[in-house]
C-alpha positions as CSV (number, residue, x, y, z in Angstrom):
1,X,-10.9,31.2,8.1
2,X,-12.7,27.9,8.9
3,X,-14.0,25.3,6.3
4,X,-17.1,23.3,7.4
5,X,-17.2,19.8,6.5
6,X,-20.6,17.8,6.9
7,X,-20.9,14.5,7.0
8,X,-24.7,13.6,8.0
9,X,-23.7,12.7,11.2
10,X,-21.6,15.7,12.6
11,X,-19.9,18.1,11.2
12,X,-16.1,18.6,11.8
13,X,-15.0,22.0,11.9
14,X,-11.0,22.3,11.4
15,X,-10.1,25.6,12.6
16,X,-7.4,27.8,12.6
17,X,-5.3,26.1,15.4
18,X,-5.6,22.8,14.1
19,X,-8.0,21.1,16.6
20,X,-11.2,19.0,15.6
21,X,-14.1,19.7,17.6
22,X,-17.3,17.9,16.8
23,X,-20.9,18.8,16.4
24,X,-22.9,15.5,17.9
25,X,-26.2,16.0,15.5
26,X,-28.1,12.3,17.3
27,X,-31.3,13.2,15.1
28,X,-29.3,13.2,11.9
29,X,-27.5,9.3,12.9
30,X,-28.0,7.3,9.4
31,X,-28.8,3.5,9.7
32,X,-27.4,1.5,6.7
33,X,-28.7,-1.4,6.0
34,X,-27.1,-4.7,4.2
35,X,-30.0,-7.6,3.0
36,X,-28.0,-10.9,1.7
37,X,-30.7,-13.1,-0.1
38,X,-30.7,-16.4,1.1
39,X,-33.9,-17.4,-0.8
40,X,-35.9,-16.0,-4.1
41,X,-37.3,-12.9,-1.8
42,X,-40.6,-10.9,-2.7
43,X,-39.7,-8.9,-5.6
44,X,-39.7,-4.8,-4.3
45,X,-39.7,-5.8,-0.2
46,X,-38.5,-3.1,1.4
47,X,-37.3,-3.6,5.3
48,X,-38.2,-0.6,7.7
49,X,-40.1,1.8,5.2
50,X,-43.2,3.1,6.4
51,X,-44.6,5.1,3.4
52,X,-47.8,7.3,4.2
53,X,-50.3,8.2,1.3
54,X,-47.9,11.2,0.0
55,X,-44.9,9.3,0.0
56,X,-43.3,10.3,3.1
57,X,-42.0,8.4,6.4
58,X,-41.7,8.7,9.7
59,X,-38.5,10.7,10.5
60,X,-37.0,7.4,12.6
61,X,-37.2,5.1,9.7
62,X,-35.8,8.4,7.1
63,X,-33.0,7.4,5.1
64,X,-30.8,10.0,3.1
65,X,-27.9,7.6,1.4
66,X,-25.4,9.9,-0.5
67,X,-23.1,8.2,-3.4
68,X,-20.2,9.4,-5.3
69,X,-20.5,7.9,-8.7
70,X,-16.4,8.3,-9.9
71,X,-14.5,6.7,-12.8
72,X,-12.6,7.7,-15.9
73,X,-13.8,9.3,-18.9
74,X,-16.3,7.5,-20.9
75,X,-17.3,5.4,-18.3
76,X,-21.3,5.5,-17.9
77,X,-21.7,8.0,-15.1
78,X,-24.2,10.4,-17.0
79,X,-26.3,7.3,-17.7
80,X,-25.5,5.9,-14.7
81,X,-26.5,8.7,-12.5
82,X,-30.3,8.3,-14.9
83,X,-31.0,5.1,-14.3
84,X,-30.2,5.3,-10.4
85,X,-32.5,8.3,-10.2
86,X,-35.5,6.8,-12.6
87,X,-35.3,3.5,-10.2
88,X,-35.4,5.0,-7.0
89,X,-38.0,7.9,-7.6
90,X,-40.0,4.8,-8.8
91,X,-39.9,3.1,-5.1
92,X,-40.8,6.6,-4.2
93,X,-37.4,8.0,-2.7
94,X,-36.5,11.5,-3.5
95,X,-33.4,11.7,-5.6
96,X,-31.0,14.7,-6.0
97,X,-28.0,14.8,-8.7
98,X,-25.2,16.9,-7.3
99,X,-23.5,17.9,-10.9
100,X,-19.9,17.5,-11.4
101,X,-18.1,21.1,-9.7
102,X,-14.9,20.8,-12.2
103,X,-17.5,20.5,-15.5
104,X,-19.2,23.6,-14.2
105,X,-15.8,25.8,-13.8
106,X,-14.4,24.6,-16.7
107,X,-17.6,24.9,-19.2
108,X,-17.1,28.9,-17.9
109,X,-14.0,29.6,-19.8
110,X,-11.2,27.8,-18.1
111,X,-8.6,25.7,-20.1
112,X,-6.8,24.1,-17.2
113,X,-3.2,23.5,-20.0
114,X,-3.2,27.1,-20.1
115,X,-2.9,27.8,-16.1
116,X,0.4,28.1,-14.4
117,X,1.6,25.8,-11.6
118,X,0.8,28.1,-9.0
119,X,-2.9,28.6,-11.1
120,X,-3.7,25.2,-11.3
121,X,-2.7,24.7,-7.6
122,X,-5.2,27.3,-6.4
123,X,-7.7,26.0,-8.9
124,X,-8.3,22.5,-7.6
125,X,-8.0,24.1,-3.9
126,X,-11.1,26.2,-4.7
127,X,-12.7,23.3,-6.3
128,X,-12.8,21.4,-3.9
129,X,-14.2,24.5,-1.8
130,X,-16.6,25.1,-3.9
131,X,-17.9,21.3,-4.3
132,X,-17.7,21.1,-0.1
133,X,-20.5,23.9,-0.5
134,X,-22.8,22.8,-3.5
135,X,-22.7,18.7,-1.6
136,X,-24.1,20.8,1.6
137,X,-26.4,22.3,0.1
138,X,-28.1,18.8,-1.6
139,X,-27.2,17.1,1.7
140,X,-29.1,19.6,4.1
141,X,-32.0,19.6,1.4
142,X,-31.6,15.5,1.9
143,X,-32.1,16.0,5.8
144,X,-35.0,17.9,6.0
145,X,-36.7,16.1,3.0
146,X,-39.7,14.0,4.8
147,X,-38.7,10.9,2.0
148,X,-36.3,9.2,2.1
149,X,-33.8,10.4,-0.3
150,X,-30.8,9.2,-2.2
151,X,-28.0,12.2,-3.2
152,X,-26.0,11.0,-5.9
153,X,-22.8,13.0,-6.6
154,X,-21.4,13.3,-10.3
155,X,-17.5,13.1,-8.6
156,X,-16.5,13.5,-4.9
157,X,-13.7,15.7,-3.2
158,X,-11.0,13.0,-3.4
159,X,-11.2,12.7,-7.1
160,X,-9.5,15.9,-7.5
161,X,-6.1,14.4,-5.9
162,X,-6.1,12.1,-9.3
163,X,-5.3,15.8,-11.0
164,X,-2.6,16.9,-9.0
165,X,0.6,15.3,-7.5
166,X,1.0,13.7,-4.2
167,X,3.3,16.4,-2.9
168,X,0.6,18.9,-3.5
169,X,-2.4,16.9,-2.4
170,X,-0.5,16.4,1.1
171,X,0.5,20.5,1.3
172,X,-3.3,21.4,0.4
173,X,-4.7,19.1,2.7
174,X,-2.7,20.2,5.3
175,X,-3.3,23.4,4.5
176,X,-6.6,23.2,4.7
177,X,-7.0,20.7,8.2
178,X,-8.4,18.5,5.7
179,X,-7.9,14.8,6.6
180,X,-9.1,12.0,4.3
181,X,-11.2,9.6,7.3
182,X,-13.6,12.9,7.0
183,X,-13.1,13.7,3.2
184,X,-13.6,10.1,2.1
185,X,-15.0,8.0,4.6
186,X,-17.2,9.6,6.8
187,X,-18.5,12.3,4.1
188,X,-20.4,9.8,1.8
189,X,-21.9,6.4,2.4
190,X,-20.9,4.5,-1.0
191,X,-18.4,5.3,-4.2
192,X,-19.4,3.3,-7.1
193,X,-16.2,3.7,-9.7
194,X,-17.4,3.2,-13.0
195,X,-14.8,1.9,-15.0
196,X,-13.8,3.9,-18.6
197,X,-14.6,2.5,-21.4
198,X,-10.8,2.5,-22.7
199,X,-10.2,-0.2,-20.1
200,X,-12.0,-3.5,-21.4
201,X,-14.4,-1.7,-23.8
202,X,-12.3,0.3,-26.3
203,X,-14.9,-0.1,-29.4
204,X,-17.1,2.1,-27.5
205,X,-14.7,4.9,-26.3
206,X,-15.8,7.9,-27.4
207,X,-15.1,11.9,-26.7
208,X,-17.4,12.7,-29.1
209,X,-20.5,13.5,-26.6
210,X,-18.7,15.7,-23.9
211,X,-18.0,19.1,-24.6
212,X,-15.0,18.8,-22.0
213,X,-13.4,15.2,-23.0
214,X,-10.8,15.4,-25.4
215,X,-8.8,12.5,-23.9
216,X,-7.5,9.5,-25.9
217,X,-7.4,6.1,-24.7
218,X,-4.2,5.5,-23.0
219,X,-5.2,8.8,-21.1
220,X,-8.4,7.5,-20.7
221,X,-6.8,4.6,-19.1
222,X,-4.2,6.3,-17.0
223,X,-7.2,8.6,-14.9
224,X,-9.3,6.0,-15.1
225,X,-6.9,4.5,-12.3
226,X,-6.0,7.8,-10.6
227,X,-10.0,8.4,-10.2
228,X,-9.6,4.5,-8.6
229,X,-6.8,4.7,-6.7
230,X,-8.0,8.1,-4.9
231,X,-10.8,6.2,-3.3
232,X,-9.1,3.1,-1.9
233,X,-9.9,2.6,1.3
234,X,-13.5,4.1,1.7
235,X,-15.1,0.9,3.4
236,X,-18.0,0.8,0.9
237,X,-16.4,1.1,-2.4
238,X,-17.4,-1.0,-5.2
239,X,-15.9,-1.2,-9.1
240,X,-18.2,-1.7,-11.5
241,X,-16.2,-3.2,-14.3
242,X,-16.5,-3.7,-18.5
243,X,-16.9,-7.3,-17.9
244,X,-20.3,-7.8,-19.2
245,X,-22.1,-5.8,-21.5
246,X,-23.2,-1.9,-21.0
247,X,-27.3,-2.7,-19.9
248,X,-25.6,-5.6,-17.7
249,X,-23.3,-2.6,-16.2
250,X,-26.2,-0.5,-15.2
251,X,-27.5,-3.2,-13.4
252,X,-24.4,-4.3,-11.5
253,X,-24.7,-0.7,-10.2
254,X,-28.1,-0.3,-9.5
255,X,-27.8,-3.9,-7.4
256,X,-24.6,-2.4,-5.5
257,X,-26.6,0.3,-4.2
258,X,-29.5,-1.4,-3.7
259,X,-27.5,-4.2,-1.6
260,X,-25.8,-1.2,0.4
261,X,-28.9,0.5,0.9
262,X,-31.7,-2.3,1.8
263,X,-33.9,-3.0,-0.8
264,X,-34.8,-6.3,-2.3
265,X,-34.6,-5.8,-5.5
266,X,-35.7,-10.0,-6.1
267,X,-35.5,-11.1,-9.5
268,X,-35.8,-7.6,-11.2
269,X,-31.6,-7.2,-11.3
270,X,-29.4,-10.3,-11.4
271,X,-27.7,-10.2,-8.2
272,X,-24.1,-12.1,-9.4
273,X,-21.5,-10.8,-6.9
274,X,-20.4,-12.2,-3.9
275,X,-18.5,-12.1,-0.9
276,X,-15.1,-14.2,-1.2
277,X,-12.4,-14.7,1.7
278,X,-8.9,-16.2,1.7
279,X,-6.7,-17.2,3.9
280,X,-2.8,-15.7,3.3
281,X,0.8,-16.6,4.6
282,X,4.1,-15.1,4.4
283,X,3.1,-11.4,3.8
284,X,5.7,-10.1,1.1
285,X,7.6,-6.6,1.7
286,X,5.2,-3.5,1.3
287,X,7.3,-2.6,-2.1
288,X,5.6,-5.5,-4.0
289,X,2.0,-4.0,-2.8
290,X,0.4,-1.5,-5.4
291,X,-0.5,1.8,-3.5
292,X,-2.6,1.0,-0.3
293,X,-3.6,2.6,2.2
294,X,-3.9,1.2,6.0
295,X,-6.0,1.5,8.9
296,X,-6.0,0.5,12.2
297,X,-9.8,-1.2,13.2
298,X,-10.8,-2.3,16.6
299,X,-13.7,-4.6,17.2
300,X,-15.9,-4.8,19.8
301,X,-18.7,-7.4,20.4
302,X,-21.6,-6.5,22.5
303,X,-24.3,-8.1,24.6
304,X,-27.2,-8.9,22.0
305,X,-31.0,-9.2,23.1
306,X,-30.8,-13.2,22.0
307,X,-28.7,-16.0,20.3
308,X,-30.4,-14.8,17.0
309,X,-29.1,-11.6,17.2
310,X,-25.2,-10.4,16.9
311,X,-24.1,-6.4,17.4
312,X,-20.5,-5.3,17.4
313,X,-18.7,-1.9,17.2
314,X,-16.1,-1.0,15.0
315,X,-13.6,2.0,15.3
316,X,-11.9,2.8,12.0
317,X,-8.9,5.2,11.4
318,X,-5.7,6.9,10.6
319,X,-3.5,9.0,12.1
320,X,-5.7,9.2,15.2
321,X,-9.0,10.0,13.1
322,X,-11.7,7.8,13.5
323,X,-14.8,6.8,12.4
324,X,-17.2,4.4,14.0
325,X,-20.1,2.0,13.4
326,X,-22.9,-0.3,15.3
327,X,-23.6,-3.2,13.6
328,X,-26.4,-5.3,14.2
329,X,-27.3,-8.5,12.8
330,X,-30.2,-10.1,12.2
331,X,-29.8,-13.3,10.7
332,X,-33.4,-14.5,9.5
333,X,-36.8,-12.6,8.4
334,X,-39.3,-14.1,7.6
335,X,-37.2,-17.2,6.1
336,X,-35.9,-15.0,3.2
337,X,-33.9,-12.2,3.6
338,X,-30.9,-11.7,5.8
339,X,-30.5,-8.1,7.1
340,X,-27.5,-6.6,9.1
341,X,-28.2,-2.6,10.4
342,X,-25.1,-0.4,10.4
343,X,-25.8,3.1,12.0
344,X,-22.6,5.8,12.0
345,X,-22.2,6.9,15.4
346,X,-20.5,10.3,17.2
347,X,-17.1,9.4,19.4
348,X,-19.5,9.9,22.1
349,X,-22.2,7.7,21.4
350,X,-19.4,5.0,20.4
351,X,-17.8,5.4,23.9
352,X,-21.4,4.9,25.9
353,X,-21.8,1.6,23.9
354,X,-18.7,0.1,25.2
355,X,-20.5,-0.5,28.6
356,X,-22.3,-3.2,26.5
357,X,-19.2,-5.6,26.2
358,X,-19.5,-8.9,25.7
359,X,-16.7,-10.6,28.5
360,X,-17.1,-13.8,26.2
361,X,-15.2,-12.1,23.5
362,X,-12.0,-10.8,23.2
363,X,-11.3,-7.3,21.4
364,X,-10.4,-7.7,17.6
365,X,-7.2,-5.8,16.5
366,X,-6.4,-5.7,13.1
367,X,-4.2,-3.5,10.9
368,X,-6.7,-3.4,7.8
369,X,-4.7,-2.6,4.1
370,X,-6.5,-1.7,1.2
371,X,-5.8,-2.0,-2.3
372,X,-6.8,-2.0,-6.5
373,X,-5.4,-4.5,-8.6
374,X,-6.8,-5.6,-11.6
375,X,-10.0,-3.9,-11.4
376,X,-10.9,-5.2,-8.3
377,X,-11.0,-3.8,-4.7
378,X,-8.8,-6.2,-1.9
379,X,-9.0,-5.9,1.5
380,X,-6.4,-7.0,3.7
381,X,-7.1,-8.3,7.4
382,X,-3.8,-8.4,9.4
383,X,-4.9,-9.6,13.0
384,X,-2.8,-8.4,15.4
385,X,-2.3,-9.2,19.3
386,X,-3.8,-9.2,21.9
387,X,-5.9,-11.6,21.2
388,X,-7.0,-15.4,21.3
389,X,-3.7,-17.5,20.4
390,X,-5.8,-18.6,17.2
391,X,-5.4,-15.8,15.9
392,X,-2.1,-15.4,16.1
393,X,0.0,-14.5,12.4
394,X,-3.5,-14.8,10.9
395,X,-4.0,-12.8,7.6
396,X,-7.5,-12.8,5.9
397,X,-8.1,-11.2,2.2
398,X,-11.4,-10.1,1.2
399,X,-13.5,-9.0,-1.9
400,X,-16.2,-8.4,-3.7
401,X,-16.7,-10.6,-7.7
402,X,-19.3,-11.7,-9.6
403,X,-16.3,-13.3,-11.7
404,X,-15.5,-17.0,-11.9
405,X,-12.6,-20.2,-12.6
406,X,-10.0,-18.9,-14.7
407,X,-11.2,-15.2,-15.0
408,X,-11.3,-15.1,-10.9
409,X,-8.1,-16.4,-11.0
410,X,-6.4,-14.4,-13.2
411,X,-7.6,-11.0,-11.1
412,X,-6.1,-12.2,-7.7
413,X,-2.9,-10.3,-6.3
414,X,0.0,-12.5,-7.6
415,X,2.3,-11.2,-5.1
416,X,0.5,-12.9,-2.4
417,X,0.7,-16.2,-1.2
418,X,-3.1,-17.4,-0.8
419,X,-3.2,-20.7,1.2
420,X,-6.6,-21.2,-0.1
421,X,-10.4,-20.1,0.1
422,X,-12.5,-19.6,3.2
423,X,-15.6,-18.5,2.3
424,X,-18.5,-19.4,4.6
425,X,-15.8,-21.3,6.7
426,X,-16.3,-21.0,10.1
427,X,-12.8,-21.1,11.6
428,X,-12.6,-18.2,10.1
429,X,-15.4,-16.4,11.1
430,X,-14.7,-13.7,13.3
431,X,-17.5,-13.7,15.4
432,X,-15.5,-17.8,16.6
433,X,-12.1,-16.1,16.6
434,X,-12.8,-13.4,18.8
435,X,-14.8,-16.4,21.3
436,X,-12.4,-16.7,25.0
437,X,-13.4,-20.0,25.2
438,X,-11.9,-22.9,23.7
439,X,-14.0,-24.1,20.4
440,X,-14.1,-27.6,21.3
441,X,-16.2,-26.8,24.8
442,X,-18.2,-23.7,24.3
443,X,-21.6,-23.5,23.3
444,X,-21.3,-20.4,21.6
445,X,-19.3,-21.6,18.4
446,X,-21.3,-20.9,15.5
447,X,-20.9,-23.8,13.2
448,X,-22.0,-21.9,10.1
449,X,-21.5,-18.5,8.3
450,X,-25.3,-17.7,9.7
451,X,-23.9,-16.2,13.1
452,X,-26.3,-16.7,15.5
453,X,-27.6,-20.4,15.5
454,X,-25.5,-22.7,17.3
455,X,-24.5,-25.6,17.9
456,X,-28.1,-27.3,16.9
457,X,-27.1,-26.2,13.2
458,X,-25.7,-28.6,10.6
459,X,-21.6,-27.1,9.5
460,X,-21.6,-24.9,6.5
461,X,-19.1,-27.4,3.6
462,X,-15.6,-25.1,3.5
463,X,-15.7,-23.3,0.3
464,X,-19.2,-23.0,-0.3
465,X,-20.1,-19.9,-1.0
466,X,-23.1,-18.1,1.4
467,X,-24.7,-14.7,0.8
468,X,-24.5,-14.0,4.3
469,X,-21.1,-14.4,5.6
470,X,-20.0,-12.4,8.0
471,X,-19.0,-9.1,6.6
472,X,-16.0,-7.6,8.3
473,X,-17.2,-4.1,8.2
């Protein structure tokens, strides 16, 4: 018996034997797009969306974006998943809303304290079966939609190992010829984790309005971090915290998808997070680490069409499965907006861009460890040889806050010892670290977080914060 997995991209069949083969689908490649404001931009600009009278647009510029809204109870996903779709059917996108598989099954009868081990086992097996099935069917709707359309899911697959223990979760997968790179990374493009209520809220934790919540507040809690820590290590995962009020919420997660997706949203949203980068030394044992998850990523960067223009490729995995991704940047428009294009490609299509190589540039190795602390989403850059002697021992850490001072602060990882912040610095830029050439000759050194002037351009001050620093992928 074979289980289909699509991704948008290609499907992955795992078969009985245990081998992977893949389904190339080069009509169905998705281009994500990242804008970082660098001035007030045009409120509602929208890069690369050619409407016609009725709505529509052209099947190159098509988008279908797929989300995984996640969290713990009472967190704001229902209203969440309203607002999302009442702001994008407003810019004209078509919006589906993939209801949540486990409120379906258990609104028919099931009490899941009454099932036996082996019940429960077989239970969340055929969950996740069944929510494989009702995601394809949204996501091929998505694909032949002639709008662009966003698919927002009430829960993904891998919040179904915060229900059931590791041991298990490792024996169905396996079981199954599951592997996470396809379940979590490759199968949506964003999770937004919307955090419960019982974790910086309490006053407004509630079970009365859910016919299948019955969970009290240290519960609450508890799967609120499970329903976390199952998606750690999706590269687009954002936490949308209790830190401001609920209205302020809804925009933090509207803006996160909006960032993610391409549209200038201008001054409708306040746009308050931002990119931060530190540099790290003496890396403590793994045991002091909260659970994390590695990968190994490779960086390519390619011959670009000018010095305005960067492109790189980046292979992402574990245990030998792999996803990839084109990057291209382009660093001005217009004089306001900042855009970077990343398009998911096939193995094969990954393989046939290598020929583009730039020989100024070595190959980037990293060993890349992601983790939750604190409400907020780390990632770890360990660079790894071979490689320019600069970046030898070199350790980056990199997240996502609209916090500031002491309440910044008090959310870093304490266990680590961070030398100090990097942000916009261009030492650390890997675009300079990857150069062959030594930095005090070449004239390809960018001297500011804008990669692609050069030399001509006045050196961004160390620390200062820019929208569009160079995003690691």
């Amino acid at each position: 018996m074979a289980t289909l997995l699509s991704n948008g991209q290609q499907s992955v069949l795992a078969s009985s034997n245990g081998q992977e083969q893949q389904k190339d689908e080069p009509e169905q490649q998705q281009q994500q797009v990242e804008i970082r404001k660098s001035t007030s931009p045009k409120p509602g600009a929208m890069p690369s969306l050619k409407l016609n009278r009725m709505g529509s647009v052209s099947p190159k510029d098509k988008r279908v974006y797929k989300i995984v809204l996640t969290g713990g109870p009472c967190g704001g996903k229902t209203t969440g998943q309203s607002r999302l779709c009442t702001f994008f059917e407003n810019l004209g996108w078509k919006v589906f809303r993939v209801p949540e598989t486990a409120t379906v099954l258990l609104s028919g009868g099931v009490k899941f304290s009454d099932l036996t081990e082996k019940e429960a086992y077989k239970f969340q097996e055929n969950l996740i079966r069944t929510m494989v099935q009702i995601e394809n069917t949204y996501f091929e709707l998505g694909n032949s939609s002639t709008r662009n359309c966003l698919i927002i899911c009430d829960r993904g697959v891998m919040d179904a190992s915060a229900y059931i223990s590791k041991d298990k979760w490792e024996k169905m997968m396996a079981g199954n010829k599951w592997n996470p790179v396809e379940m979590r990374d490759n199968r949506y493009n964003q999770i937004l984790h919307l955090v419960s209520a019982a974790n910086g809220a309490e006053d407004f934790y509630s079970t009365e309005d859910h016919a299948c919540r019955s969970e009290g507040v240290d519960l609450a809690r508890e799967l609120d971090y499970k329903s976390a820590a199952a998606w750690v290590g999706h590269p687009y995962f954002d936490v949308i915290d209790n830190s401001t009020n609920f209205e302020a919420k809804m925009n933090r997660m509207i803006e996160s998808v909006c960032q993610k997706v391409g549209i200038d949203i201008g001054d409708r949203l306040q746009a308050t997070s931002r990119k931060l980068k530190y540099l790290v030394a003496l890396l403590p044992p793994d045991s002091e680490f909260p659970p994390f998850q590695d990968f190994e990523v490779v960086h390519h960067y390619l011959q670009s069409a000018g010095p305005k223009v960067q492109a790189r490729l980046r292979k992402r995995g574990q245990k030998n499965h792999w996803s990839y991704i084109h990057t291209q940047r382009r660093p001005n428009v217009h004089g306001q907006a900042r855009i970077e294009v990343k398009t998911q490609l096939t193995h094969r299509d990954y393989m046939n861009l290598l020929a583009q190589r730039d020989d100024a540039h070595f190959t980037i190795y990293k060993k890349r460890r992601c983790f939750l602390i604190n409400n907020q989403y780390f990632q770890l850059d360990i660079y790894k040889e071979p490689g320019h002697p600069r970046c030898k021992g070199l350790v980056l850490l990199e997240t996502y806050s609209s916090l500031t001072g002491d309440a910044l602060k008090n959310c870093m990882p304490k266990f680590l010892n961070i030398v100090k912040e990097v942000t916009g610095d261009p030492d650390y830029s890997m675009f300079n670290l990857s150069l062959k050439e030594d930095w005090s000759t070449t004239k390809k050194f960018c001297r500011s977080a804008t990669h692609g002037k050069q030399d001509e351009q006045p050196p961004v001050p160390p620390k200062q914060y820019h929208p569009y620093d160079e995003n690691s992928d």
